[in-house]
N, C-alpha and C positions, 0 to 999 in steps of 0.2 A: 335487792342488793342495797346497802349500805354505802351511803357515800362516806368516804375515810374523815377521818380526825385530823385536821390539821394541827400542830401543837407546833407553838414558836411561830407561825409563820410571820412573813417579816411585814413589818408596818408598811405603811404606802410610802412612797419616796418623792419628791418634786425635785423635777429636771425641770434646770433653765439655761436657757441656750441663749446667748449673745446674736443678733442679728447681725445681716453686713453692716448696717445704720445703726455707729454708735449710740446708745441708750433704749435702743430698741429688743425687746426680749421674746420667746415662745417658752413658754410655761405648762408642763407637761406634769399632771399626774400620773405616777408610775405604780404596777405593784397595787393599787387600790384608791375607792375613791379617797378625796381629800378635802376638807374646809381650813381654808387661808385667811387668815387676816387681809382685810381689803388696802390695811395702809402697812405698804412696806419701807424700807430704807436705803440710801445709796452711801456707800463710803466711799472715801478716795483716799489711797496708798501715800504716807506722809514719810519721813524718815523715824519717825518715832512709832509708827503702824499705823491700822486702820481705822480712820477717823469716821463719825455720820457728818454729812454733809447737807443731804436731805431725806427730812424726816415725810413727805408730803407724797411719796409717790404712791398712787393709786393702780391695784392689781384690777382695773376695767378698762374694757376695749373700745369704751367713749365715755366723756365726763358726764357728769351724772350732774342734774340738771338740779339738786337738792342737795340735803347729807348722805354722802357715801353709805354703803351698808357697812356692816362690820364686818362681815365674812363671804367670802366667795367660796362657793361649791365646786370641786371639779371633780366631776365619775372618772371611773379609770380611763387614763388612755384619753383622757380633753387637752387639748390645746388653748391654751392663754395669749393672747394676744396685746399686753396694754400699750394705751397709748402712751407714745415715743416719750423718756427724758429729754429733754434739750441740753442740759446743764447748768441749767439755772439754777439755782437755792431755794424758790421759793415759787415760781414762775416756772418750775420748770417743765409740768406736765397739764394741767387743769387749772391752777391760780393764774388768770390772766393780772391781776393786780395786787401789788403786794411792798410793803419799806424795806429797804435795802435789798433790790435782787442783786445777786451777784453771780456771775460767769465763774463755774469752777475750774474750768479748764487752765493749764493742760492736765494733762495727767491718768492716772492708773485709777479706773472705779472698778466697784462691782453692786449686784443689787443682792439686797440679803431681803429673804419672804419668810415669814412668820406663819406656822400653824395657828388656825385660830385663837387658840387657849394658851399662844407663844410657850406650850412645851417644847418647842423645838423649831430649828432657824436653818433654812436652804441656802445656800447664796450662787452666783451663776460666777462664771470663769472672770477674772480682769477683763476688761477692755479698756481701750484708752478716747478720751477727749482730742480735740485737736486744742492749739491757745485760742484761739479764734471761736467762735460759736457758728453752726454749719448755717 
């Protein structure tokens, strides 16, 4: 017997899920595997829209001890873990040292994740900072 023909079936999909711990995310390949750009983005919600804020956050679930890879693999159905934004600018995930960090808080972020070959951009639901850094 023949396995059917798929035609159209739908490309993979990346769900990202906001943890309880603002800037903390689960990153979920849906629908098939997926390769990500390892460096994604955080905006935060202005009166004028959505600004980048920082350009440094790293899709890996420990700092990486050299240069980042460029892309991360996820088979279908992986779960993503990286480590926490703080909200820093620059400092805010893996840069323990850096000129001008600054606290972006308060306010309205979300993180936007890149297909490897940036045809195409995820982003995960709002969450908010407090003014304060946790």
């Amino acid at each position: 017997m023949l396995a059917p023909l798929l035609i159209g079936a739908a490309p993979p999909r990346v769900e990202i899920q906001n943890l309880a711990q603002p800037g903390s995310f689960e990153i979920q390949a849906a629908g098939g595997a997926v390769s990500l750009a390892a460096e994604a983005h955080v905006e935060k919600q202005t009166p004028g829209g959505w600004v980048t804020v920082a350009t440094n956050f790293l899709l890996l679930e420990k700092c990486p001890d050299g240069d980042p890879p460029r892309c991360v693999d996820l088979a279908p159905g992986a779960r993503l873990h990286p480590v926490r934004w703080t909200g820093f600018s620059c400092s805010g995930q893996c840069n323990q040292q850096c000129k001008k960090n600054v606290y972006e808080g308060p306010g309205s972020f979300r993180l936007i994740v890149f297909r490897c070959d940036r045809a195409e951009r995820f982003q995960s639901a709002p969450f908010q900072l407090p003014a304060t850094p946790p």
